[in-house]
N, C-alpha and C positions, 0 to 999 in steps of 0.2 A: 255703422255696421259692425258685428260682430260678428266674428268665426269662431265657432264653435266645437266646431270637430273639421279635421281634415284629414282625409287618407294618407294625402303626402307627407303633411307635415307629421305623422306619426307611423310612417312605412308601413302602415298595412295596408294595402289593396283587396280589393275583392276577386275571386273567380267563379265562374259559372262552373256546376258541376257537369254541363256533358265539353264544353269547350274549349276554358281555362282561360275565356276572357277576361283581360286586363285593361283596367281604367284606374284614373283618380276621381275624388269627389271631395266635395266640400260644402258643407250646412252652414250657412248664415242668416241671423237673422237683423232685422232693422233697428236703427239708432232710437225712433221714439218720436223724430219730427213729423214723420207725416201720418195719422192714423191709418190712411188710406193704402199701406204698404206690406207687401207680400212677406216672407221671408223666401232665400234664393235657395236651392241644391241644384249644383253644380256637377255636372261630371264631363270630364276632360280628358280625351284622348291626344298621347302623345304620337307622331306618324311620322314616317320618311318614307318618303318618296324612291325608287330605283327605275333609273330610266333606262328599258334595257333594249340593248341592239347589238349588233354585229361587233360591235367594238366595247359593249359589255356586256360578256355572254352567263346565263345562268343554267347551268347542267339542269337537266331537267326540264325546262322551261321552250329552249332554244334549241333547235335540231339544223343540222345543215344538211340542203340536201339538193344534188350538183348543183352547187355553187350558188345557192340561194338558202334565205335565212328563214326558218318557219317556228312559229309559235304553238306550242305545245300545250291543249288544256288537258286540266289535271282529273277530267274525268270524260272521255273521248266517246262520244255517240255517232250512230250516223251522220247525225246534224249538226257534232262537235268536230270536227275536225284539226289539223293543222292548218295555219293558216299565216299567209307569209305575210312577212315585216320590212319595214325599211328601218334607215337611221333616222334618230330626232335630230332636229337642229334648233338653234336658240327659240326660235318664235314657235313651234309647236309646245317644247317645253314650257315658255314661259304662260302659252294659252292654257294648258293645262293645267299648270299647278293654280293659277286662276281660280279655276273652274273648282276644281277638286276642292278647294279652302272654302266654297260657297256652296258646300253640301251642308255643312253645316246649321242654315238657313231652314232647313228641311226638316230637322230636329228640334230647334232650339224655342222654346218657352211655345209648347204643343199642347202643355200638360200642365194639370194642378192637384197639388194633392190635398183633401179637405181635412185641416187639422181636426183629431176627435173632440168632443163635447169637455170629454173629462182629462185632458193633457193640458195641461200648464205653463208647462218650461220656455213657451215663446211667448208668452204674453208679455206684452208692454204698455207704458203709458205714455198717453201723447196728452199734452195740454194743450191743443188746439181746440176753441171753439170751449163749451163747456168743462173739456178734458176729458178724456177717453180711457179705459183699458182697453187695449187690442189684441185678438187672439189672430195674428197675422197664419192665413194658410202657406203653400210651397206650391212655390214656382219652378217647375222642372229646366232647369237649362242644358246648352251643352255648345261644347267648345271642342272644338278642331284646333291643337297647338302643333306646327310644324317644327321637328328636332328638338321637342323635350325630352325632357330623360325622367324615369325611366321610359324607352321606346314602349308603347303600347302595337302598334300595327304599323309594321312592314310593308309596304306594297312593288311590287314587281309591277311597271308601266311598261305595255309594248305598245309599238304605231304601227297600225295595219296598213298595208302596200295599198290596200284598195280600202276606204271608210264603209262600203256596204260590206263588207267582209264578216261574217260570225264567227265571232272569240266569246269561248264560253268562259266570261270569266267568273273568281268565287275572289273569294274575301283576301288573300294575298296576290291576284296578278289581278289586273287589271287591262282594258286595252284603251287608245287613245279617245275612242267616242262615248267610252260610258260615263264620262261627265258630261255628256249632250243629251242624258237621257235619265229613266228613273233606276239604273242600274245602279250610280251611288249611294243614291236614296236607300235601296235593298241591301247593298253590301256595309253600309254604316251600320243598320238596323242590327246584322250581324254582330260587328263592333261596339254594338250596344245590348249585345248578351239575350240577340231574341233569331231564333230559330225560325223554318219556314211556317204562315201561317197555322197552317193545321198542328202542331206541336205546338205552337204559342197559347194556342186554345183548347192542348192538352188532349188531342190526338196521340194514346202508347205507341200507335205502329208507324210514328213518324218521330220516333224518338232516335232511329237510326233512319238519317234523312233520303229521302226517294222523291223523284221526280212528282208522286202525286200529293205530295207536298201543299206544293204550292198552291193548289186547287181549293178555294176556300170553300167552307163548310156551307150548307143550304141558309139562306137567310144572312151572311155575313156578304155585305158589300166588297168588290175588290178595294185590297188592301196592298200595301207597301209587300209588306212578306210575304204579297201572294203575288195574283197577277196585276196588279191596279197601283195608285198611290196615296187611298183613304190608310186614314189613321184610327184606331179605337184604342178605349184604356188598357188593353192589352199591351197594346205596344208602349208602356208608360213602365213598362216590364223591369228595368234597371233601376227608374228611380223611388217607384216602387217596394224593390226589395231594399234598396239602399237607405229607405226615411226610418224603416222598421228599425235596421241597425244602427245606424247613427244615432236615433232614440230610445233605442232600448226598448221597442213597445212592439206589442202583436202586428201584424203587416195589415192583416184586416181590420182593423180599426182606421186606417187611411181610406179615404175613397178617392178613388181617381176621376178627375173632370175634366173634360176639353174645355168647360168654359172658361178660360186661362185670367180673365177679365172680373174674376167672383174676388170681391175685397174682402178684407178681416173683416172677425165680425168683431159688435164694438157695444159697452156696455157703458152706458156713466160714470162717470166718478163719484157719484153721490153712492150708487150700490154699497161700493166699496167702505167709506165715510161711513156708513149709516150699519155698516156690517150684516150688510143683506145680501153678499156677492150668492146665486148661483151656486147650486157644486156643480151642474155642467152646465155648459151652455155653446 
């Protein structure tokens, strides 16, 4: 394997213009032994976890009130309330962060990006079998790293007194059962620089985000960033923009695929020999 470009290793990151979402990323492509072989893009969120209770209080967040501790969402509806908290103790935290690490799962190689006809720069040759060039496509990945640096996302954890309890959480507080559910799933997508569905799919009047948001468009199956947990190229929305820059090439020249399972494509080595390569292929 070869690394080719890395955010980290050359400190620049990426941000979303409405969010100012923060990740690293990294393009690699393969050594040449196997034809049959992808090349990877990588993005990496760094996170810490805060476990918060009585005994560590976050203004704003944490309200007291006679003598009991309640949880404060950061955008309060009828149906959002306060909503009271207990302290964590070892086994709540450690079921957690568990859980939280294994969002990741939900994300991770969803997507493929179809290298264009006419780009170059990853082709390899493998001498398996006749010998091969390979024009290996991307494989979308993505990693959850606890306590990297730079910190990427923050999260505020609180533990509801009662687990039927409604905590409306968002992308910085969290409460103890939304890794029991597809609220992770939602809040990563977040994390991953992609807004509620109808703005993902370029709804203007959900460019400042509202409840009807989330209500997916006529014909679009429920979705992650909506109310459901299906996935479409859309949501492929980070690595997407990321293959354009790492490459230096127009973004639509990429097509995005769920079928993650599509190999390089592969041409003989005779082509090449005989000086008949293709100019795309």
């Amino acid at each position: 394997m070869k690394i080719i470009f890395s955010s980290k290793q050359n400190g620049a990151r990426f941000y979303d213009r409405l969010g100012a979402v923060e990740f690293d990323s990294s393009l690699e492509i393969p050594n040449g032994r196997d034809p049959n072989q992808n090349a990877w893009l990588t993005i990496t969120v760094n996170y810490t976890l805060n476990f918060v209770d009585s005994r560590n209080l976050v203004p704003g967040l944490i309200v007291q009130q006679n003598g009991k501790f309640y949880a404060k969402p950061s955008r309060p509806t009828p149906n959002a309330q306060n909503v009271q908290i207990r302290n964590w103790d070892v086994e709540s935290r450690s079921a957690f962060v568990k859980r939280f690490a294994k969002g990741e799962d939900f994300w991770n190689y969803r997507f493929l990006l179809i290298t264009p006809q006419d780009y170059d720069a990853f082709d390899f040759t493998s001498w398996a079998g006749p010998g091969w060039i390979c024009r290996p496509n991307v494989i979308c990945l993505f990693r959850l790293k606890s306590g990297g640096s730079p910190n990427h996302l923050a999260i505020n954890v609180v533990r509801k007194e009662r687990d039927t309890d409604f905590f409306r959480s968002d992308s910085g507080n969290y409460a103890n059962t939304d890794v029991n559910n597809r609220t992770l799933w939602h809040e990563l997508g977040h994390a991953l620089d992609q807004l509620h569905i109808r703005a993902l799919l370029g709804d203007p009047t959900c460019m400042v985000d509202h409840d009807g948001c989330y209500d997916e468009p006529p014909g679009v199956a429920p979705n992650i960033q909506g109310h459901g947990t299906g996935l479409i190229p859309q949501n492929a929305k980070a690595w997407h923009e990321l293959i354009a820059r790492h490459t230096e090439t127009p973004q639509p020249k990429w097509q995005v695929s769920l079928a993650t399972n599509t190999p390089p494509r592969k041409l003989q080595m005779a082509f090449q020999v005989r000086g008949v390569m293709p100019k795309n292929w």
